[in-house]
C-alpha positions in Angstrom: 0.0 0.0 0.0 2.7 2.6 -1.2 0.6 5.8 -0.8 1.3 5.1 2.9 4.8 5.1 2.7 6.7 8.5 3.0 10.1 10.2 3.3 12.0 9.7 6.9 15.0 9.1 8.3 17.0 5.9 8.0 17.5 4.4 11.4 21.0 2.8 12.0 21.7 -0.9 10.7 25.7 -1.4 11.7 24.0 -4.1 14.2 23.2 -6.5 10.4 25.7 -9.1 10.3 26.5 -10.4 6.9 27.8 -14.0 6.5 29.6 -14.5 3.0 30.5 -18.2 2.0 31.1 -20.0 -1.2 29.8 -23.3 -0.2 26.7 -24.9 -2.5 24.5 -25.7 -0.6 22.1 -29.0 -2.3 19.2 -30.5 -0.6 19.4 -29.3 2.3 18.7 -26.2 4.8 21.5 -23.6 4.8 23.7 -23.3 8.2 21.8 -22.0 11.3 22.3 -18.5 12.4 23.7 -18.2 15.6 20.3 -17.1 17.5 19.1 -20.7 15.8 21.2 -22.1 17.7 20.2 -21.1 21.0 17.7 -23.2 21.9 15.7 -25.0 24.7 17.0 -28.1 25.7 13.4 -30.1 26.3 11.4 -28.4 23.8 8.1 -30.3 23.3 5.5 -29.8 26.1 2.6 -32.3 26.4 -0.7 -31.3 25.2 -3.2 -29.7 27.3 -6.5 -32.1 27.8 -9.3 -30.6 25.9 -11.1 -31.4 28.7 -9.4 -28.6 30.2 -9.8 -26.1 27.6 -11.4 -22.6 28.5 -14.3 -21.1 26.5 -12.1 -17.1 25.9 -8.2 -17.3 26.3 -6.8 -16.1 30.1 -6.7 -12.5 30.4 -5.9 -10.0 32.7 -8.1 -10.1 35.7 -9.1 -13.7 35.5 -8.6 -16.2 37.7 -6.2 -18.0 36.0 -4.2 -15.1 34.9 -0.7 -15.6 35.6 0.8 -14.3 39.0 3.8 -11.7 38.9 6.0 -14.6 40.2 5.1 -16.6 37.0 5.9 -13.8 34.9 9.0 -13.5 36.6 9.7 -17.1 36.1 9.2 -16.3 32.3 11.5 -13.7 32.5 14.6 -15.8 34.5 14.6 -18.0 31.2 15.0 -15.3 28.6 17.7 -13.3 30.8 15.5 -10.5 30.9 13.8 -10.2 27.1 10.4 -9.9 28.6 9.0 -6.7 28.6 5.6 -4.8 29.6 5.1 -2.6 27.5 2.7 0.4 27.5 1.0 2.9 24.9 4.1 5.5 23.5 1.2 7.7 23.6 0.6 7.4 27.2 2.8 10.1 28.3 0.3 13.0 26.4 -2.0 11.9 29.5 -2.1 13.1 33.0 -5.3 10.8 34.2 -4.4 7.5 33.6 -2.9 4.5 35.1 0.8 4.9 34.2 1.2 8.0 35.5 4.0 9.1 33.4 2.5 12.5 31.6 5.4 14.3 30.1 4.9 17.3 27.6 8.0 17.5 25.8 7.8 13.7 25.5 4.5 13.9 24.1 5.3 16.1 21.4 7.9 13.8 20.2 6.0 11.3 20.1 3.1 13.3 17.5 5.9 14.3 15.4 7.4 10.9 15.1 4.1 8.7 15.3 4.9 6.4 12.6 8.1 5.0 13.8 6.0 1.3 14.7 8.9 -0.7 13.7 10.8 0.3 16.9 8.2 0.1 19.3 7.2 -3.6 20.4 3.5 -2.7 20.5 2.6 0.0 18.2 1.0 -0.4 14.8 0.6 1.2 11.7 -3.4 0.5 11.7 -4.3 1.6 15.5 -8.2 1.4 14.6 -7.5 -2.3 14.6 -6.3 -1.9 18.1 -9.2 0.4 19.2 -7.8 3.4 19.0 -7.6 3.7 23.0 -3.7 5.4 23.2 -3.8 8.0 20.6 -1.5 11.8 20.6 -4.2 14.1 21.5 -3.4 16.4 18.7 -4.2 14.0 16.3 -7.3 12.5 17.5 -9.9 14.0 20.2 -9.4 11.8 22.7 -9.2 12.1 26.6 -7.7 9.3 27.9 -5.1 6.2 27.6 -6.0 2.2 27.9 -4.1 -1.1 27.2 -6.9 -1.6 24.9 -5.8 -4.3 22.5 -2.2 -3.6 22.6 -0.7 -7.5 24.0 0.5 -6.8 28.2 3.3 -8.8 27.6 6.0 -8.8 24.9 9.1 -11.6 24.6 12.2 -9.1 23.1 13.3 -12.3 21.3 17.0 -12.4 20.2 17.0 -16.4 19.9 14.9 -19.2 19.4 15.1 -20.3 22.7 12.9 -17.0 23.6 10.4 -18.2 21.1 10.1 -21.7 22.5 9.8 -20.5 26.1 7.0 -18.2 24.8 4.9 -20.2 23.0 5.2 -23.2 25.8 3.7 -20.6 28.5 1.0 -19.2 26.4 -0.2 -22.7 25.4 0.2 -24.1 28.9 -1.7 -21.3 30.6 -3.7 -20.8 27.8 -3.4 -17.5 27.3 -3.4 -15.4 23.8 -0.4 -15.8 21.7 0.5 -12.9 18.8 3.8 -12.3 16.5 5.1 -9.0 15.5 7.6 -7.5 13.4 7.6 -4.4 12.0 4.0 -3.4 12.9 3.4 -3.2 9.2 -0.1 -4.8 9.7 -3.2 -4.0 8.0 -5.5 -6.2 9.7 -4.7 -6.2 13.2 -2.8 -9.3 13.3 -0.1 -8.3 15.3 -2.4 -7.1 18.1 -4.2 -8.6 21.1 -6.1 -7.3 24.2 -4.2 -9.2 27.1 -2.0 -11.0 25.2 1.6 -12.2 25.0 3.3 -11.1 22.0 6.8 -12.1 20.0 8.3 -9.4 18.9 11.0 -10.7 16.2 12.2 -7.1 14.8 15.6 -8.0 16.2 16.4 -11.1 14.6 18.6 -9.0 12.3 21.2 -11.6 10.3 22.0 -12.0 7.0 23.7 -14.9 4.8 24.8 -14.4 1.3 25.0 -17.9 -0.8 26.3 -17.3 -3.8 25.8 -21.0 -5.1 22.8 -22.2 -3.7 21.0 -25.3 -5.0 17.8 -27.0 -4.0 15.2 -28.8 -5.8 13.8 -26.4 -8.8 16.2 -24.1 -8.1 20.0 -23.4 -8.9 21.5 -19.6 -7.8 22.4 -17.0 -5.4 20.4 -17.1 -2.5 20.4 -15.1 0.9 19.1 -16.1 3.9 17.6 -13.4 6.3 16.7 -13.3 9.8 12.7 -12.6 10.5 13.3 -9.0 11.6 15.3 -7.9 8.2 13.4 -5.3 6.4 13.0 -4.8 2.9 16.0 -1.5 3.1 18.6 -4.1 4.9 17.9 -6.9 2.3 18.0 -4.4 -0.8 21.0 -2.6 0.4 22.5 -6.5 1.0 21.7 -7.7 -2.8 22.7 -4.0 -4.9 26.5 -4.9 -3.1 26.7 -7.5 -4.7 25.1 -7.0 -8.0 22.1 -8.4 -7.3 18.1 -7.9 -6.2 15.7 -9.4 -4.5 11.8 -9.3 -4.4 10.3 -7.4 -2.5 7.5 -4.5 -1.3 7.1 -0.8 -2.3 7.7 0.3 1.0 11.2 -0.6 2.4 10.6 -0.6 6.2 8.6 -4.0 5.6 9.8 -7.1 7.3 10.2 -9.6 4.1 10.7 -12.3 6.1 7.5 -12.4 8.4 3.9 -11.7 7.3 4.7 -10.3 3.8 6.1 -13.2 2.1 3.8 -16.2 4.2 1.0 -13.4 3.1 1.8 -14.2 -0.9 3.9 -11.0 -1.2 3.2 -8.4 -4.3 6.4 -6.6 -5.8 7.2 -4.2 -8.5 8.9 -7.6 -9.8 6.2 -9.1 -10.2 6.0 -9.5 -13.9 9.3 -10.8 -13.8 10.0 -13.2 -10.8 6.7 -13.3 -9.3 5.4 -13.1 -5.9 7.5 -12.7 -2.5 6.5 -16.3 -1.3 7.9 -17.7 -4.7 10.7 -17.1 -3.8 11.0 -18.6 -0.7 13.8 -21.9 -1.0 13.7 -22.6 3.2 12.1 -22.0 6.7 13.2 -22.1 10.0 10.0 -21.9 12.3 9.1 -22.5 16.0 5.9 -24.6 15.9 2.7 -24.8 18.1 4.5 -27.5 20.3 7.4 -25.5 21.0 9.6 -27.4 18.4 12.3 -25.9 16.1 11.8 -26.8 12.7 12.8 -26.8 9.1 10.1 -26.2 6.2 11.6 -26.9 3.0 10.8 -29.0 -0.1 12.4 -32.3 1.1 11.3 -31.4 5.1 8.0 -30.5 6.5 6.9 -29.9 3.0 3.2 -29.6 4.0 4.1 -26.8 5.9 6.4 -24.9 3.8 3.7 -25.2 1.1 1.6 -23.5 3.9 4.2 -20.8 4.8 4.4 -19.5 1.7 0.7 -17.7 1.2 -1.4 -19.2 3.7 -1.0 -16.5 5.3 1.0 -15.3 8.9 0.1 -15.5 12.1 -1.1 -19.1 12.7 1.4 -22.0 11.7 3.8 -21.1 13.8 6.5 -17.7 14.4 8.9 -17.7 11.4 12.3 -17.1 12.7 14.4 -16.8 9.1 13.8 -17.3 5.6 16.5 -18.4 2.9 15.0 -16.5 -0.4 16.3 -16.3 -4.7 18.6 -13.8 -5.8 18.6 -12.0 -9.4 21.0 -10.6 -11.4 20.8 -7.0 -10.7 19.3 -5.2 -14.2 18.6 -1.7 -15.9 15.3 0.0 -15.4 13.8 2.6 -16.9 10.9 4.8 -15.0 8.4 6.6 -16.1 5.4 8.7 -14.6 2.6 10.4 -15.4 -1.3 11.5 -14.9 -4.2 12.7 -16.7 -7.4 14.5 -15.1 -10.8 16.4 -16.1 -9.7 19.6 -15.6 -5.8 19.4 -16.0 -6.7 18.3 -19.3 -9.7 20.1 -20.2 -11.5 17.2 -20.6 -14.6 15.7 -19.7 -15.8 13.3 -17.5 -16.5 10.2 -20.0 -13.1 11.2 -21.5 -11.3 10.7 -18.4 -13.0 7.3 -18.2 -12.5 6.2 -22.0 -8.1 6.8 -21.2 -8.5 4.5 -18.5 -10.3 2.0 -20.4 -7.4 2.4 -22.9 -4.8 2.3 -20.3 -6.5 -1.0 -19.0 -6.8 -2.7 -22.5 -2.7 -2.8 -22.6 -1.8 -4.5 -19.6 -1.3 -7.8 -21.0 1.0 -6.4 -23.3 2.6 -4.5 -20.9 2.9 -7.2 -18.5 4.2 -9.7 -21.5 7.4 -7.4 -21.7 8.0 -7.7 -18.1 6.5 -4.5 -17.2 4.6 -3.3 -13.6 3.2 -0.2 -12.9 1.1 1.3 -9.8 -1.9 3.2 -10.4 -3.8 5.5 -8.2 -7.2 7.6 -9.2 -8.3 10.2 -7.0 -11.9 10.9 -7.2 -12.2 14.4 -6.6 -8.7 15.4 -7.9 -6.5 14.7 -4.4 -6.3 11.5 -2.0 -8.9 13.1 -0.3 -12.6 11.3 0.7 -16.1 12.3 0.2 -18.5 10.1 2.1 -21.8 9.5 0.4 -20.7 12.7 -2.3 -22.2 12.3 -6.0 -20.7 12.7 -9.1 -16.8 14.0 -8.5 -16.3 16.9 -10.8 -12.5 16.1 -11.0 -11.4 12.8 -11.0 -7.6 12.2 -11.5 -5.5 9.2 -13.0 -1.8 8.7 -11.6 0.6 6.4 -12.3 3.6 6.6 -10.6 5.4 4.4 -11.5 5.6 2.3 -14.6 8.9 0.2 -14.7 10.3 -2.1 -17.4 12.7 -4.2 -16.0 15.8 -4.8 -18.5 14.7 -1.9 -20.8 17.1 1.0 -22.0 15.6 4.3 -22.6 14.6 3.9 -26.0 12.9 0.5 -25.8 11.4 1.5 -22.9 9.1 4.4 -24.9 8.6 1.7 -27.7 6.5 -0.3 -24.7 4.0 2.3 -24.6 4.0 4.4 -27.5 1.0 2.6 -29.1 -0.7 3.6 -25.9 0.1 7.0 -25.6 -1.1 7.4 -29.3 -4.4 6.2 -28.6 -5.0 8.6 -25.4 -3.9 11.4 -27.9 -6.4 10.0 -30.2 -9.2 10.2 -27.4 -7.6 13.9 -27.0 -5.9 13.1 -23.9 -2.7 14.5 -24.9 0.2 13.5 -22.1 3.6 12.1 -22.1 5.3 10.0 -20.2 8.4 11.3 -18.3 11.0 8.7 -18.2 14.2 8.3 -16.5 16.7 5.3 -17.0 18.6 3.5 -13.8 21.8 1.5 -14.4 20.0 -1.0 -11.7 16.8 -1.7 -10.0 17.8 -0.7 -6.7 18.5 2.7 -7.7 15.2 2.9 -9.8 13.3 1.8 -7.1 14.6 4.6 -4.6 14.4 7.2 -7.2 10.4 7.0 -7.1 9.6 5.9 -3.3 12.8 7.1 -1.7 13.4 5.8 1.7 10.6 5.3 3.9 8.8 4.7 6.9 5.1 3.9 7.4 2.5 6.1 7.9 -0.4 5.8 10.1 -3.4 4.9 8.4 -6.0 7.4 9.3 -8.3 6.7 12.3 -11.5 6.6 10.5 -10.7 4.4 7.1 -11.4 0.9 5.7 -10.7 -0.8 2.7 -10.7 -3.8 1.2 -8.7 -5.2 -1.9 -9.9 -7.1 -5.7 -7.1 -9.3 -7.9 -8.9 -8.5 -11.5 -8.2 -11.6 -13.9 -6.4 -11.0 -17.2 -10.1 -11.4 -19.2 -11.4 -8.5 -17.5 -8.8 -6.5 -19.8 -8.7 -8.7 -22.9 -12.1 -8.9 -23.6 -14.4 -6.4 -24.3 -17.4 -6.6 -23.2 -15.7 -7.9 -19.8 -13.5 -4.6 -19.8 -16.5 -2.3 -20.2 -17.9 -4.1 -17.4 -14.8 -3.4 -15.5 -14.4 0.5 -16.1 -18.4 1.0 -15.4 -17.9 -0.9 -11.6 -14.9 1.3 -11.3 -16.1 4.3 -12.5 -19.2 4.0 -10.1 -16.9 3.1 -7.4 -15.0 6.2 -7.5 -17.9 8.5 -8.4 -19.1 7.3 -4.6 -16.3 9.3 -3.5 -14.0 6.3 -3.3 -9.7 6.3 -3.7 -8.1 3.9 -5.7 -4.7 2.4 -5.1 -3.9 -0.5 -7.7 -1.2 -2.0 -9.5 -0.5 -3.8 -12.8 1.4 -7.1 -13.1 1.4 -10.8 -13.8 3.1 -13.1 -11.1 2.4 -16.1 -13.1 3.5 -19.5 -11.9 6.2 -19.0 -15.2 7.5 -16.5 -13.4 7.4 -16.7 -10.2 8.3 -20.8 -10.5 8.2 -21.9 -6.6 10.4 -24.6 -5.9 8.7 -27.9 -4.1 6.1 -30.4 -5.9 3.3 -28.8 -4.8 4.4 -25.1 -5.4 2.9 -23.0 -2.5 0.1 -21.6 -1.0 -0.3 -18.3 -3.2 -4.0 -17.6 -4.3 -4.6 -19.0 -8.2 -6.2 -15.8 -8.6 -2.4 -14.5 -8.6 -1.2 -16.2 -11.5 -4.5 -15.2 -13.6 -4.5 -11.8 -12.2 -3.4 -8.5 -14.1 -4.1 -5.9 -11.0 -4.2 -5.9 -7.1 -6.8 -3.3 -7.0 -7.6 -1.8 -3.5 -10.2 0.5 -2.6 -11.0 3.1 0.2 -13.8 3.6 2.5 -13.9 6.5 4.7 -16.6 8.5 7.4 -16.5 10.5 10.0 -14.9 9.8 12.7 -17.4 11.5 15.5 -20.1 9.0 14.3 -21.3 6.2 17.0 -19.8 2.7 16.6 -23.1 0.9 15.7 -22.8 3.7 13.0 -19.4 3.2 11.7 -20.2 -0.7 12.0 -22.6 -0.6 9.4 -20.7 1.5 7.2 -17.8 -0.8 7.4 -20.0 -3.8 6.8 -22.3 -2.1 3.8 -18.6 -1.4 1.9 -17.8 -5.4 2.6 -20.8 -6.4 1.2 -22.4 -3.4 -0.9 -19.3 -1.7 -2.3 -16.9 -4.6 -3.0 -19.5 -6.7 -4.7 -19.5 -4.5 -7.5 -15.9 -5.9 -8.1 -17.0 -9.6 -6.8 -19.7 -9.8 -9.8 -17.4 -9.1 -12.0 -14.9 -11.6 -11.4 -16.5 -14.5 -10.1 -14.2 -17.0 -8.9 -11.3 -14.2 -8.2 -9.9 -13.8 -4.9 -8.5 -10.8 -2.5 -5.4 -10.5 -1.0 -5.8 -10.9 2.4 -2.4 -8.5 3.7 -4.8 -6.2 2.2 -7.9 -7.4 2.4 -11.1 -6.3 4.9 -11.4 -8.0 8.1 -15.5 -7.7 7.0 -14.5 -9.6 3.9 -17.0 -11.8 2.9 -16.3 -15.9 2.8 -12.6 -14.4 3.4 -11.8 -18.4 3.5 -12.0 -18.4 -0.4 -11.0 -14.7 -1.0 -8.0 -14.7 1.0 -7.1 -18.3 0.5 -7.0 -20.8 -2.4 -7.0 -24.4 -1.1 -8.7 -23.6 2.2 -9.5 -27.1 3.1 -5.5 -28.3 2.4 -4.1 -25.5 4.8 -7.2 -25.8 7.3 -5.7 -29.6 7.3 -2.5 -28.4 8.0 -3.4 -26.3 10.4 -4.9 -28.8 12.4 -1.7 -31.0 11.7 1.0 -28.7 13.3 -1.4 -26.7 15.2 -4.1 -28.6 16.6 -5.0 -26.1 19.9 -5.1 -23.0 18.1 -1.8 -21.6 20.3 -1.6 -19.3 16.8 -4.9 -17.3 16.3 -4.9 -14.0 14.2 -7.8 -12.3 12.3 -9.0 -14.0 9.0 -6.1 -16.5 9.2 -6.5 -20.2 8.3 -8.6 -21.5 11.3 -9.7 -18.4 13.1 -13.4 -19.5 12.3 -13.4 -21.3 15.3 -13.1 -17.9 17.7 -13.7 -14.1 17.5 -12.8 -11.0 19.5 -15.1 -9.8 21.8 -14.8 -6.3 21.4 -15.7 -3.6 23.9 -17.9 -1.7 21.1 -18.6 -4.0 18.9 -16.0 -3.3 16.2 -13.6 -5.6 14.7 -10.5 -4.6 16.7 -8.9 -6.6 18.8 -10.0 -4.7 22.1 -11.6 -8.0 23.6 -11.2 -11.1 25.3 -10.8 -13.9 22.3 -13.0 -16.9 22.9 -14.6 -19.8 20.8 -17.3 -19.3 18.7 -20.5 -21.4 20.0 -21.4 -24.0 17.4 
């Protein structure tokens, strides 16, 4: 979701370690990383008796809630990594439990409020938390609450953290999250009283420059859980090489984005992020250390990579393809009713023309993000008619490989045909000697920004006939063009992660949606309303987008899916949206999993429970219990 990422400051990464060897590596997981290594000695503890099973999870202020001498206990075995956090926003409050109101530190915390990477409980989506600790200056509120923020946080810096972890929330039964980077859209990585793994510090990285496994033969890098997409990037352009990744480079690769599926500005050319996973190291449900690869644990490395995060098990590092670093050349440009003197149908008829090339575009490798603004700006009109300025933006369009000139060849016959409509625009191009530097010339360096307090959305992947054939692609531009005559933002993208190439090693391949490999845009759509409204309100707001809104995009490509790192938390059936073989990776869930220790919002198996919220939202403010059958 790159209209989220923005300009800040790098934040230091001299603690990375890079490992170089020449060894080939065949059949068989590449060497531990230190913090792998450091594990429990007895790691397997026995099952709890269903009998003993408790309708919600153990939360604060139950009976069963751990003592502070437990929690201590915890604590002795990690040497100190458990920590209780509390709200960064806490300090702008004078009336609440932590007494620990501080001005100065309150303003620092406003001006730096999207820093969620370095926190071990904040989040980039706080609605999904409940919005309960927010800087008064950016939100009228008068107080400060745990709400769904976890209580407890495990600092892990090995695997024996992990273990220890996920033995005491199974044995006492109490709710179990992961975190990373806070980069969640769903609220995943939250949890009213729970105990949460934080794995932003599991920092290495390996560099194989001959690695070989079955389906694949090449450079290779393995990366701890905690690497984000800037570490890894800077790691490959060193050596002359990239990797796949996100838009926004303060991602963790190695955690929910690529066991999510993974969509890259690469797309076109080497797929999706979980393609090109080669091996897994994970901590399991039973406390075990593991290896997923495709001659070990293969049901659950076919699983790992898009079945989504949160509920096989906590990821601990990743071993992922290397490419050949290449040219790019980058261009940009937009169109709109009044910039162009144009009208309204005009507007629409350029994108049905831009939409009628992207299997040709995609063909010669190309990828582009797309953006239209219904009113002119990313701005949100709630229940507005007909927008009097809608604008088209792409920024940007990359072909992979292409010099300048070839580049312009690509979509010349395009640009032609806008001129034709009398759209007259041009594209403004710019040439990299490497993708790296291409890529940080349009989104620069970045952090990620809050998403505002009082926004949904919910996500489409469009199949290649809906731009092929013409009667389908009419169909297409009409549902959008009502859409965003609603008042509602676009943020897209164009390319084809077929299984050609993408080409995951394993028999099976993985996990990824089919809709993926059929798909020619990842279209993602915005929902917005005021935020002084009442919950019941907002609730059915939220729900009529889910069902009203989106199934203008649902009847026009049946059997399509959503991706669910992006998708609604209302999203309809999200069991066949989000997910391709449900039933295969509900079996393996059960298989590695069979106590739901791992629950997170719309994951494989989280039918079986649901937050109880305090207002009836779908945050994760609430005791989580099981659903009554």
């Amino acid at each position: 979701m790159a209209f989220l990422c923005r300009r800040f400051p790098l934040f230091a990464t001299a603690h990375i370690l890079i490992f170089l060897s020449g060894t080939t590596w065949g059949e068989a997981s590449p060497a531990l990383f230190d913090y792998e290594n450091i594990r429990l000695r007895s790691s397997i503890r026995p099952i709890i008796n269903r009998s003993e099973y408790k309708e919600c999870r153990v939360s604060p202020g139950d009976e069963d809630w751990p003592d502070d001498a437990s929690w201590n206990e915890l604590n002795n075995t990690m040497n100190g990594a458990l920590l209780k956090p509390i709200p960064v926003a806490s300090v702008c409050y004078n009336s609440t439990s932590y007494n620990n109101f501080e001005a100065g530190n309150c303003e620092a915390v406003t001006s730096n409020w999207s820093t969620t990477a370095k926190h071990p409980i904040e989040v980039n989506s706080p609605i999904f938390e409940g919005l309960t600790c927010i800087p008064p200056a950016s939100l009228n509120t008068n107080g400060c609450t745990q709400g769904g923020f976890p209580v407890y946080v495990v600092n892990a810096s090995n695997v024996a953290h992990i273990q220890a972890a996920v033995n005491f929330a199974r044995e006492k039964q109490i709710r179990l999250v992961i975190k990373n980077t806070g980069h969640d859209m769903s609220g995943k990585s939250l949890g009213g009283g729970a105990l949460s793994i934080w794995t932003h510090h599991l920092k290495n990285i390996a560099f194989y420059p001959n690695y070989t496994t079955d389906g694949y033969s090449g450079p290779a890098f393995k990366a701890g859980a905690g690497v984000q997409a800037k570490e890894i990037y800077d790691a490959a352009f060193d050596r002359g090489l990239m990797v796949v990744g996100g838009v926004c480079d303060s991602v963790g690769l190695f955690g929910g984005y690529s066991q999510g599926g993974g969509h890259s500005m690469l797309g076109s050319l080497h797929g999706m992020g979980a393609d090109q996973v080669l091996s897994i190291q994970v901590v399991t449900a039973d406390g075990n250390f593991i290896t997923a690869s495709p001659t070990e644990n293969t049901d659950l490395f076919w699983a790992l990579r898009g079945g989504g995060a949160g509920t096989f098990g906590v990821v601990t590092s990743m071993t992922v393809k290397a490419f050949k670093d290449i040219e790019m050349t980058v261009g940009t440009l937009e169109w709109s009713v009044k910039g162009n003197n144009i009208s309204i149908d005009t507007f629409w008829q350029g994108v049905s023309s831009f939409f009628s090339y992207f299997d040709n575009f995609t063909e010669q490798g190309s990828s582009a993000q797309w953006n239209i603004f219904p009113n002119g700006s990313l701005s949100f009109s709630e229940g507005s008619p007909l927008l009097a300025n809608p604008r088209f933006q792409i920024m940007p369009f990359m072909t992979p490989g292409k010099p300048l000139e070839e580049a312009k060849k690509i979509t010349a016959p395009w640009l032609a045909e806008m001129n034709v409509l009398g759209i007259n625009i041009t594209m403004d191009w710019n040439h990299f000697p490497s993708y790296h530097t291409a890529y940080y010339s349009v989104f620069s360096s970045t952090d990620v920004a809050i998403m505002p307090y009082s926004m949904s959305y919910a996500s489409r992947l469009v199949p290649r006939e809906n731009f092929n054939k013409s009667q389908k692609l009419n169909e297409t531009v009409a549902a959008y063009r009502k859409i965003s005559e609603a008042g509602h933002f676009f943020n897209a993208y164009m390319y084809a992660p077929t299984l050609k190439a993408g080409a995951p090693v394993g028999p099976d391949g993985n996990a990824i949606h089919p809709a993926w490999r059929n798909g020619l845009s990842h279209t993602i759509i915005f929902q917005q309303w005021n935020q002084t409204i009442a919950p019941d309100q907002q609730m059915k707001i939220r729900q009529d987008f889910a069902t009203d809104v989106m199934k203008q995009l649902r009847d026009i490509t049946p059997g399509a899916g959503s991706y669910g790192n992006e998708g609604d938390v209302l999203e309809p059936d999200f069991q066949h949206s989000f997910y391709g073989d449900y039933e295969k990776l509900l079996k393996i869930k059960g298989k590695y999993d069979p106590d739901d220790v791992f629950w997170a919002v719309t994951a494989v198996g989280s039918e079986g429970w649901a937050v109880r919220s305090v207002d009836g939202l779908p945050t994760q403010n609430g005791p989580l219990c099981r659903v009554s059958t």
